[in-house]
N, C-alpha and C positions, 0 to 999 in steps of 0.2 A: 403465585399469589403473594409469596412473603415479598418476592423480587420487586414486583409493580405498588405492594405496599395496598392494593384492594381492599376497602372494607366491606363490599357487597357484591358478589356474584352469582346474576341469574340469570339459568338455562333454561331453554323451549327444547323441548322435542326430544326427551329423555327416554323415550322406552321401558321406562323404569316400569314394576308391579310389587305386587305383594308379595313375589317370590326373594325380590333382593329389599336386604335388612341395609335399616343406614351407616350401620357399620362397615358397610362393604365399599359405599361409595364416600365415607367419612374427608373432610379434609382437616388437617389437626390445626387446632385455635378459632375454626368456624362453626356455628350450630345451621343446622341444617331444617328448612323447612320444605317441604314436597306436596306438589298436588299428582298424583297420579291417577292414569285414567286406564280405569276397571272395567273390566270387560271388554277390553277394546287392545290392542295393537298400537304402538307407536303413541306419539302426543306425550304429554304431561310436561309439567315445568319443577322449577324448585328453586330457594333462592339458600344461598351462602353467606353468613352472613357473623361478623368477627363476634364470640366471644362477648368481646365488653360492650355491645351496642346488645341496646334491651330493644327488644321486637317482639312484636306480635300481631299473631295472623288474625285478620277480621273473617271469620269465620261464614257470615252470615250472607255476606257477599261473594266470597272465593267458590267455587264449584265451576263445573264445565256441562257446557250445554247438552242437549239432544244432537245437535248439531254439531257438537267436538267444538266448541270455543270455550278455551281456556283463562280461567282467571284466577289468580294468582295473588290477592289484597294484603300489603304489609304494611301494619304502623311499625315506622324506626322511630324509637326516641333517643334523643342523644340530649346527654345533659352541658345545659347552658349554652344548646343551640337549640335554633328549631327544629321542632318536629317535622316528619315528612310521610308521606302517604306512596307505597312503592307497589306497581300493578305488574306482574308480568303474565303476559299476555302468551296466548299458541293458540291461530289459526287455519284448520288443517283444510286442504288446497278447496275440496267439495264444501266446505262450508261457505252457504250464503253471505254473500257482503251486508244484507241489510238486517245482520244482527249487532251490526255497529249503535245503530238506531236504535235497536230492538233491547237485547240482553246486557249488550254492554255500557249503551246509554244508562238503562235502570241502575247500575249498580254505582257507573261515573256521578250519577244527582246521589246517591247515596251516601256516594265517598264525601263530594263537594261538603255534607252538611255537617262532617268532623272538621271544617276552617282548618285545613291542612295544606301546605303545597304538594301537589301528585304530579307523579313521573310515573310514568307506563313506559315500560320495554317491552321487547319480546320479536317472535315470529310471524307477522301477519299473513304470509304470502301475498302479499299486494304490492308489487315491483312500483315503487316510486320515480323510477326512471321513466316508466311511460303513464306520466301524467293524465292523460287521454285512456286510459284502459278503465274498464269500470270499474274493476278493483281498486283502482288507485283512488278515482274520484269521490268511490263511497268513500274512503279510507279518508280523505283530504277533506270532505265535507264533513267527516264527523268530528276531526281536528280544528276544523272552520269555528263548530257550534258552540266549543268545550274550551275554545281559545289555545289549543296547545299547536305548541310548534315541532317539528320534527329537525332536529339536530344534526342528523349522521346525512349527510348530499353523496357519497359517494356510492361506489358495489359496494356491497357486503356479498355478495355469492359471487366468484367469478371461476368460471370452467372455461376449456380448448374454446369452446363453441358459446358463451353466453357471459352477458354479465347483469347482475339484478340488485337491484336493492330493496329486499325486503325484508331487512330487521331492523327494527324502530328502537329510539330512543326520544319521547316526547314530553316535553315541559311547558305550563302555560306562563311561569316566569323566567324568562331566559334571560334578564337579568341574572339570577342565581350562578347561572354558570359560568364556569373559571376556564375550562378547556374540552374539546371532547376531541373523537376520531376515530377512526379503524386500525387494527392493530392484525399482524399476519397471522395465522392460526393453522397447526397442524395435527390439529386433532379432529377438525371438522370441514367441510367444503364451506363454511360460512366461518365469514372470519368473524372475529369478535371488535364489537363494539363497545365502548369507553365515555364515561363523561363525568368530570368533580364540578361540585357544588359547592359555593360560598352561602354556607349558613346561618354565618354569626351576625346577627342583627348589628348593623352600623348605627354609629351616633350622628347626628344632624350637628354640625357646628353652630352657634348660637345668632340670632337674626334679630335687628330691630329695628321700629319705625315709631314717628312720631303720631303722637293721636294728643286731643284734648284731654282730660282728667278729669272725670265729671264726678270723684268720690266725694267732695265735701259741694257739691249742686245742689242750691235749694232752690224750685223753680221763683217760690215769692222774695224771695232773696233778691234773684234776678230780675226780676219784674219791679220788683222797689227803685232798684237803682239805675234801671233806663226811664223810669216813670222822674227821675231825680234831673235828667239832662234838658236841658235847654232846648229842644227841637225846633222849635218854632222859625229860629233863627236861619234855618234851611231852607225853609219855603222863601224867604224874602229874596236866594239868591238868582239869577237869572241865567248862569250855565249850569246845565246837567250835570257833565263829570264833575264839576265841582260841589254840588251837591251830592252826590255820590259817595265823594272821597271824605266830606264832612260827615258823612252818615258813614261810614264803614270804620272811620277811624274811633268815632265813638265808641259806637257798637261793639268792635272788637276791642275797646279799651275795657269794658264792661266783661264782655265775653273773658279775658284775660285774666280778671281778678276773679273771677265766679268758678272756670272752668280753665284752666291754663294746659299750654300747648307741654307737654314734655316726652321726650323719648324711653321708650321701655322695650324692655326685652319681650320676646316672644316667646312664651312656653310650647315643646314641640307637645305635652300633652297636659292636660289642665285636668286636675283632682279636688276639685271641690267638695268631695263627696267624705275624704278622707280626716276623720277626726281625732280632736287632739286622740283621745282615747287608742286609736288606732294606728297612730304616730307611734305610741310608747310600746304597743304590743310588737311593733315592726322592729323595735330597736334593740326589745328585749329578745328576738326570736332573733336578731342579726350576733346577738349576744352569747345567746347557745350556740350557733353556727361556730362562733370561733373556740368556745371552751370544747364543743366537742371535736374539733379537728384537733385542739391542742393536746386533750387527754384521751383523744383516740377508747374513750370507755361507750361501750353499746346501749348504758343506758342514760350518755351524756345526748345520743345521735336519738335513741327514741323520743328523750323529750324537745329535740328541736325539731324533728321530725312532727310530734303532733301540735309543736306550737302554730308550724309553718301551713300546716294543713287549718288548723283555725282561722290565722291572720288571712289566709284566700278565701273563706268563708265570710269573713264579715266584713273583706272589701266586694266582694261581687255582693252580698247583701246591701250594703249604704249602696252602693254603686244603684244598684235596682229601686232600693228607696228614695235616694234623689232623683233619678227619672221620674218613678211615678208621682213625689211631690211636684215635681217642678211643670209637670202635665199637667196636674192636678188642678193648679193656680196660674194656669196659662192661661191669660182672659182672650187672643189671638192666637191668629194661626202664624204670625212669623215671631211668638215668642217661643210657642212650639215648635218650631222648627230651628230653634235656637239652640234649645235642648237638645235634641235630636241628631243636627249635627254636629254638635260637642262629642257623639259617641260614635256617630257611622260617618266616618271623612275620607276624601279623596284622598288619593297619594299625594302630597303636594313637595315636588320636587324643587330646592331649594338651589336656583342658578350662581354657579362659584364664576368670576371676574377675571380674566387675567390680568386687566389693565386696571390702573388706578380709577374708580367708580366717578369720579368727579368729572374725568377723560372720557369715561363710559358714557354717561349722560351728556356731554356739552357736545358729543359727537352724533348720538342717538338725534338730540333735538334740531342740530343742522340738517340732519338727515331729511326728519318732519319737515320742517320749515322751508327745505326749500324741495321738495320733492313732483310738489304744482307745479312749481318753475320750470323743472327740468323734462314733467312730463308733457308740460305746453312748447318748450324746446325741438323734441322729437314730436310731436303731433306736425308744427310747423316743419319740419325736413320732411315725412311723409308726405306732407303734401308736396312739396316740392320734387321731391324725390318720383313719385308715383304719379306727378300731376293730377291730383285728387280734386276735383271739382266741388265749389263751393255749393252746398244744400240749399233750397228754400226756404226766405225767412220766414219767422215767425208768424201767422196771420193771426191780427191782433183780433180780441174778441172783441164785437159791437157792442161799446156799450158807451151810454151817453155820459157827458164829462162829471154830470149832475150823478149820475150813481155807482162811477168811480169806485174803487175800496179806497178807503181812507180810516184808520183806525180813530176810535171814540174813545173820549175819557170812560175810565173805571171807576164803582163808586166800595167806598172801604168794605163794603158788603162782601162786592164780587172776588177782592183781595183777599179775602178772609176765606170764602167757599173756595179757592183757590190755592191755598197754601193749604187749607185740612185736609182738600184730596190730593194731595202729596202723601207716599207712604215716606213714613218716619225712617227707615232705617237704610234709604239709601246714600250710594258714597258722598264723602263729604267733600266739598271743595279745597283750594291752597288755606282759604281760614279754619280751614276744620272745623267750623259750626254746622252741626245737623240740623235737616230741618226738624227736628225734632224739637229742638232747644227755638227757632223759629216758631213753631206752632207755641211756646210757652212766650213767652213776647207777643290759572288757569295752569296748575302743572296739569301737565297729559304724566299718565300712567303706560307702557309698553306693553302689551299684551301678546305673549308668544302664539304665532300660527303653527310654524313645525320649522323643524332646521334648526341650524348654529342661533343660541340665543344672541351673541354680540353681532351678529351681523343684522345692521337696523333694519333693513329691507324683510326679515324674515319676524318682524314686528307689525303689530296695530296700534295706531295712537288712539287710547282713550280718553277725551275729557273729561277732566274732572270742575266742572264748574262750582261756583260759590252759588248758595242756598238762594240769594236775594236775586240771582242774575236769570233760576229758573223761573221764580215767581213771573218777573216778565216776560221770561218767555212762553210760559203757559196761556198768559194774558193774549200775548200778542198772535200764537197760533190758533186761540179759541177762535177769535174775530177774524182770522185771515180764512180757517178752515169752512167757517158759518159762508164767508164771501163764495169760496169755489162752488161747496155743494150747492148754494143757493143759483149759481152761473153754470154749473155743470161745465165747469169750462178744464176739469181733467182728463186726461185717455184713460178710457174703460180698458184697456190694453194691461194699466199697470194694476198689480195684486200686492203690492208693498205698502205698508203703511195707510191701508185703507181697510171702515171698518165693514164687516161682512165677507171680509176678504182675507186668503191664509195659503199659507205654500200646500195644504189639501185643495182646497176650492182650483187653484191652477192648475194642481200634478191630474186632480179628476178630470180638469177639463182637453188637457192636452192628450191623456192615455184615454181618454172616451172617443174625442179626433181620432186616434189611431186605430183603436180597435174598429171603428165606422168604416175607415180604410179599410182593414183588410176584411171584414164584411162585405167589401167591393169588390173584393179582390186586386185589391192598390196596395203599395208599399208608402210610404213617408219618410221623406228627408228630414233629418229635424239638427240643428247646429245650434250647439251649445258653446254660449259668446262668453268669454273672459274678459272684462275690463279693470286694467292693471292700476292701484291706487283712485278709484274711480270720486272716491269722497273728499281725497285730499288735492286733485286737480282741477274741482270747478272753478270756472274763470267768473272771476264777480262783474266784471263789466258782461259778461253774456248772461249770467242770470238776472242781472239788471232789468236787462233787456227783454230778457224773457217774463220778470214780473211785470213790468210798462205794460207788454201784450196782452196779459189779463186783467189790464184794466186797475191795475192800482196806481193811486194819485199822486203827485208829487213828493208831497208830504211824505208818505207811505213807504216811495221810493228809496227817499234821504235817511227815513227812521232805517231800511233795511243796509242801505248803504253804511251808514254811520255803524251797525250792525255786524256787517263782512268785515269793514275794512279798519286798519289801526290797529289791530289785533296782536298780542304778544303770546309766547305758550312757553312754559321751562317745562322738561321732561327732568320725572320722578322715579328713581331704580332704588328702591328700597328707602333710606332715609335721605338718602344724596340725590340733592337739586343741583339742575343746570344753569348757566347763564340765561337769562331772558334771550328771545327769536322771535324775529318780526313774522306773521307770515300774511301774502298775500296772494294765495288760492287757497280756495278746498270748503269746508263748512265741516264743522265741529260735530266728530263721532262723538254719540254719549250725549250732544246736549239736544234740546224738545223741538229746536227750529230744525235741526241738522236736516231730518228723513221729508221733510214736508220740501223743504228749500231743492232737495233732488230731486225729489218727485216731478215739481214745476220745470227745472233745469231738465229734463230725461221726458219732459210732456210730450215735443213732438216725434220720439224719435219713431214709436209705431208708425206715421204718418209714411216712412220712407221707403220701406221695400214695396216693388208693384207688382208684384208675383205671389210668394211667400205670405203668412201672420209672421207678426213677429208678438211675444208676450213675454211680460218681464216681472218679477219679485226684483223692485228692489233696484238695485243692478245684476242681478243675474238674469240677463235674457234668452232666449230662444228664440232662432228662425226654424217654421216648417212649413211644409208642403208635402202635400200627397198629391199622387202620380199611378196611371196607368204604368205597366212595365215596358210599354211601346211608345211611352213619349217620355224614355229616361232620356236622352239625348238632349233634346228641349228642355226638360227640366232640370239640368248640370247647365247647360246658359245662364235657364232664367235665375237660378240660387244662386249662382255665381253675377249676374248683373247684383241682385239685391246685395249681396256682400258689399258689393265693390260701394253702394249706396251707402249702407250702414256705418262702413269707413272712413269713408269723406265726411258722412254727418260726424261722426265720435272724431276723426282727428280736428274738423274744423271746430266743434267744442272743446277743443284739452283733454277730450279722453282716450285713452292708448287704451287699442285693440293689442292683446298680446296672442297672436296666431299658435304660438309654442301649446296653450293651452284650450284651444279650443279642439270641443270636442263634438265627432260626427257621428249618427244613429241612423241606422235605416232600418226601423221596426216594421215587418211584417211575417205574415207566416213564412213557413221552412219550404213550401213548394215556390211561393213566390221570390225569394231572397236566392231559392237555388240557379233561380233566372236573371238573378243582379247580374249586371257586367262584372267581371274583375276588373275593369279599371275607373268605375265611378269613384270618383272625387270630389271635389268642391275647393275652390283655388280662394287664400286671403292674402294680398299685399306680392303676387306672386310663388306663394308656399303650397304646395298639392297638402291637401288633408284627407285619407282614405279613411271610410266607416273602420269603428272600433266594435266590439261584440258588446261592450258595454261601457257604460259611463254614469257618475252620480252628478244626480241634480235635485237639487234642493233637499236633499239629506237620504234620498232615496234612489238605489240603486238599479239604473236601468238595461234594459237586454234588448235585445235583437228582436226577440222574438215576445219581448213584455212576459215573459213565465216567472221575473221576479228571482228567480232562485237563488240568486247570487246576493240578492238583499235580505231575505228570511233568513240565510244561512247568518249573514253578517249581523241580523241584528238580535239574533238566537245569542249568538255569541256575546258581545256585548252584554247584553240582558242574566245571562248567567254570571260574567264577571261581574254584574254589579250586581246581584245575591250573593254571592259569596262571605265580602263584611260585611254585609246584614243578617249573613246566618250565623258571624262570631261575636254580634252581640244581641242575638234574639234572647238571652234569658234577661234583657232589662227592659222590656217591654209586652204588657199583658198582646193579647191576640188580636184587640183590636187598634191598636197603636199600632202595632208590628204590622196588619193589613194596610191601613191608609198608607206606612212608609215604603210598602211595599210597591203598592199604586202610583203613588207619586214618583219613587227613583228608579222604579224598573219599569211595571207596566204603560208608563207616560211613551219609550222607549219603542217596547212591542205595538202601542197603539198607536204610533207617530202615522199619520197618512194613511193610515188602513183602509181607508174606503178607495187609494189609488191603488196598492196590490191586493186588494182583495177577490181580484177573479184569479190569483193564483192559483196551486193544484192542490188535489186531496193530500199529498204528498206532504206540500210543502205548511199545508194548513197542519198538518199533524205533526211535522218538527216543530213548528208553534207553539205548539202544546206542551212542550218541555218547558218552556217557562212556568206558566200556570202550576206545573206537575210538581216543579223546583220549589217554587214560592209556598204549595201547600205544603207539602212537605216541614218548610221553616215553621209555617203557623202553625198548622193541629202537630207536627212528628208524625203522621201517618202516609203512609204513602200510598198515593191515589191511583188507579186505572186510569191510561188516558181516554180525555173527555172524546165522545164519538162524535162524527164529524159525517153531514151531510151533504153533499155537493148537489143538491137541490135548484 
């Protein structure tokens, strides 16, 4: 122990009783805590633990089942790091796996509601090496729910004849850890296992960005002195942009003096709450801190002791009183939640640069700008490459030239209902005027997906357009959208961006399809299509073309034209702008034309498979078919003809099919799937794709066999990690604030699509319920029986 330098060592499977005193198995410089199991043979644990680390055992949780499951709950405090929550764990071999669920779930939401980090070791007898065993998989699902990861991959037990891994070492933030492993041991046939923790809370280096400064803002201030400009003068000119640029230069000359642009630091936590008053008590209590270190006298430390225990009294006090005033006088729901999120906030991880940021960004925006180009590049070699046949054009809709769409003048009315139902508080454009500051009268932003932050491809460009550029385009898509619904001239195929329509309304309509199937006793193909950059490769001459087909008029044309094209973007990474980039593909994520403009672009692609549906959100599509199990032959043709359809249609439009990511389903029950061929596939550009057991689509995790499991499990999980800082600052919020926030950032979560797994199992409906059981908990402190559950 002194050797390895260990400051906490605990053991499963002690043997220990009432007969042996802790004297006997003492280690000197460690205090010793034990759970022993009475009446019984073998089991028990106990944890070792140095001397100068203050611990203590939660009492009310630690005990061992009827069933011999051992629990073992230590709070370590260690000063001037964080505290930590340490579980060890003995599972004796007869003991049922589903009191993972049962006894040790109740005690894990318990622990959860001390905002602690927990680490569980111990014995489980649930060999991790064979994945596939049921011991394991209860073991892994309960890791699944509770978000913790299991550390130690290798044996831990290895004999002549065997090797296992069943002693755990599990943490739900594995960030924390510095190093772990297995270490040889010849005191026991299990070797021992190891892991240190990085506890000391890190500082964030300092971040800033430039915003308006709306502190000395007076809206009639503002109002006077654009009422003072010469407007008139605009109307007399006869080009647009130039009107335009006359109007913006003003305006923001205005804007300027009223609200000026300046850069400022970001504070990583903002303390409004803290008064002078409470300033002086911190400095004085920082003040004892040092005379009584200096004079080392006991009752220089008691009184910084009781000053220091007041000063956390009367910041979590103001702390709870400005939440509740600032509720209080919240006349909306997004000023409250303004509040709100000032005190429950995401991790927000703050991306560090290797390269010069200015190099970061002028590279980023190349990336953007010419990314269309490069993906209409390769769409053209596909075809050439695969001799991909050109698609069916467009068939235009009938409509005579007299009722055409053609957009109509607006009258200052319509401008005005317009601009009010804009919510105030969205991002602000390159001028950084809100519409806010509008209703009183194109950098792209990078949004990380996952992966290397500098590498741009592993980005989303977001637009950030100027206030005055959505105005018209709200205009312009009211009158466009009045035109389709009134023509019916969109495919009822697509669920994107249409109203009455939602990623549930689809997920129900395609797992209702399936279950129909296997009521048949049929299985379903169903191919889930990935289109690569799909927003930033539409070709404006084919959407062009495609808006001509439904009938809008010249005019109409040029306004959309004049719209696409000329277009410049500078990409924004913290405070530092890129050079201006011309770009000529794709339609603007983030702005009001963008989803409608794809919608139209992406209208006939249903049209194309002649076998298969094909249904889509969005750009995320789906080809299915269901099938008798004796015309699977026939139906790996026909899926593969519709592929080979869908490819030609997407490369002759500029949009890349990326095969690497498409994913294959074949949902049906466990007697029919046992009669799949092994070698069904489904062929794209040449590449075999074999069914996967699962795969997500549209946020919701699908099986083989639709039992959902793998999506409750996942999003139990989830749903817990985000209770957690809501239960470390549940004491600044009465119970029914703390309910609605509860609603909103968790059960939004659990309820996402419910009505598509909802013929789940009783099973998997009652891990469910740990949410609910979690979240009461935070609200009343009492802890509830879970809710009963009828499969009716």
């Amino acid at each position: 122990m002194k050797d390895r330098n260990y400051d906490i060592l605990a053991l499963s499977e002690l043997w220990l009783n009432s007969t042996v005193t802790n004297a006997e198995v003492e280690i000197k410089g460690f205090k010793l805590t034990r759970l022993d199991r009475l009446g019984k043979t073998g089991g028990g644990v106990c944890v070792y633990s140095k001397s100068s680390i203050k611990v203590k055992c939660l009492k009310n949780i630690t005990g061992i089942s009827e069933f011999g499951f051992h629990q073992l709950w230590m709070l370590i405090q260690l000063r001037k790091l964080r505290s930590i929550l340490l579980c060890v764990t003995y599972r004796v071999d007869y003991c049922p796996t589903s009191t993972f669920h049962d006894t040790f779930m109740e005690n894990y939401i318990h622990a959860l509601t001390l905002g602690k980090e927990i680490i569980v070791v111990g014995d489980l007898n649930c060999d991790l090496l064979k994945p596939d065993s049921p011991e394991a998989m209860s073991l892994l699902d309960f890791c699944t729910s509770v978000n913790q990861t299991q550390l130690i991959k290798e044996p831990t037990r290895v004999t002549e004849m065997s090797s296992s891994l069943i002693d755990i070492i599990r943490k739900s933030n594995v960030s924390l850890v510095e190093n772990h492993g297995v270490a040889l041991s010849h005191i026991s046939d299990h070797d021992l296992i190891y892991a240190s923790f990085k506890l000391k809370m890190s500082k964030l280096p300092p971040s800033y960005k430039c915003v308006r400064s709306y502190k000395n803002y007076k809206p009639d201030s503002f109002l006077a002195d654009l009422q003072r400009i010469p407007w008139y003068d605009i109307s007399i000119m006869d080009d647009a942009n130039e009107m335009l640029d006359h109007f913006n230069e003003r305006f923001l000359h205005v804007m300027e003096t009223h609200a000026p642009v300046k850069t400022v630091r970001i504070k990583h936590r903002s303390c409004p709450f803290i008064s002078t008053e409470i300033q002086e008590l911190m400095q004085y209590r920082n003040n004892l801190l040092k005379t009584a270190r200096s004079t080392k006298l006991a009752t220089d430390w008691e009184m910084y002791r009781k000053l220091r225990k007041e000063v956390k009294s009367k910041l979590r006090d103001a702390e709870r009183e400005y939440v509740r005033k600032g509720l209080e006088h919240s006349h909306n729901t997004n000023s409250k939640w303004k509040i709100i999120n000032c005190i429950h906030r995401k991790e927000s991880t703050q991306q560090v640069y290797t390269k010069d940021m200015k190099q970061v960004a002028n590279e980023f925006n190349h990336f953007f700008t010419s990314v269309g180009r490069r993906v209409s590049e390769d769409c053209t070699s596909l075809i050439e490459l695969y001799n991909l046949p050109a698609p069916p054009t467009s068939v235009s809709l009938a409509v005579a030239e007299s009722q055409n769409f053609s957009f109509v003048p607006v009258s200052c009315g319509e401008v005005r209902r317009t601009v009010m139902a804009f919510q105030s508080n969205k991002a602000p454009g390159h001028d950084k005027v809100r519409m806010s500051t509008i209703k009183d009268a194109l950098p792209l932003i990078p949004l990380l997906k996952e992966g290397d932050h500098e590498v741009a491809n592993n980005n989303r460009p977001l637009s950030l357009l100027p206030a005055t550029s959505k105005i018209c385009e709200r205009v312009a898509l009211n009158q466009l959208t009045s035109y389709t619904n009134k023509k019916k001239c969109l495919s009822k195929h697509q669920s994107g961006n249409k109203q009455l329509h939602s990623c549930e309304t689809l997920g129900v309509f395609i797992t209702d399809k399936m279950f129909k199937a296997m009521d048949s006793k049929e299985l379903t193909v169903i191919v889930l299509l990935d289109l690569s950059k799909a927003f930033d490769s539409i070709d404006h001459r084919k959407l062009l073309t495609k808006l001509k087909a439904l009938g809008l008029s010249l005019g109409a044309l040029e306004w959309f034209k004049s719209y696409l094209t000329g277009r410049t973007q500078q990409m924004k990474i913290g405070s530092v702008v890129s050079e201006p980039g011309h770009i000529n593909h794709g339609v603007l994520q983030g702005s009001i034309l963008g989803p409608a403009s794809f919608n139209i672009y992406f209208n006939d692609l249903p049209t194309i498979p002649n076998f298969g549906d094909l249904k889509s959100y969005v750009d995320d599509s789906k080809l299915y078919l269901s099938f008798p199990i004796k015309y699977v032959s026939e139906v790996m043709r026909n899926i593969n003809e519709d592929l080979s359809k869908i490819t030609a249609w997407c490369c002759h439009n500029s949009l890349l099919i990326n095969p690497d990511k498409i994913k294959v389903l074949v949902p049906g029950t466990h007697k029919m799937l046992q009669r799949l061929p092994d070698d069904f596939y489904v062929t794209l550009l040449e590449k075999r794709i074999t069914p996967t057991i699962s795969a997500r689509d549209l946020g919701i995790q699908l099986d083989s066999t639709l039992s959902f499991n793998e999506h409750i499990a996942n999003t139990v999980s989830t749903c817990i990690a985000s209770l957690c800082p809501i239960n470390r600052v549940k004491h600044l919020f009465d119970p029914r604030i703390l309910e609605n926030v509860i609603s909103s950032l968790v059960f939004s979560k659990l309820y996402y699509c419910s009505n598509v797994w909802s013929s789940t199992t009783k099973k998997n409906i009652e891990k469910s319920q740990k949410v609910p059981k979690f979240a009461a908990r935070i609200i009343t402190g009492i802890i509830l029986q879970l809710l009963q559950y009828s499969n009716n």
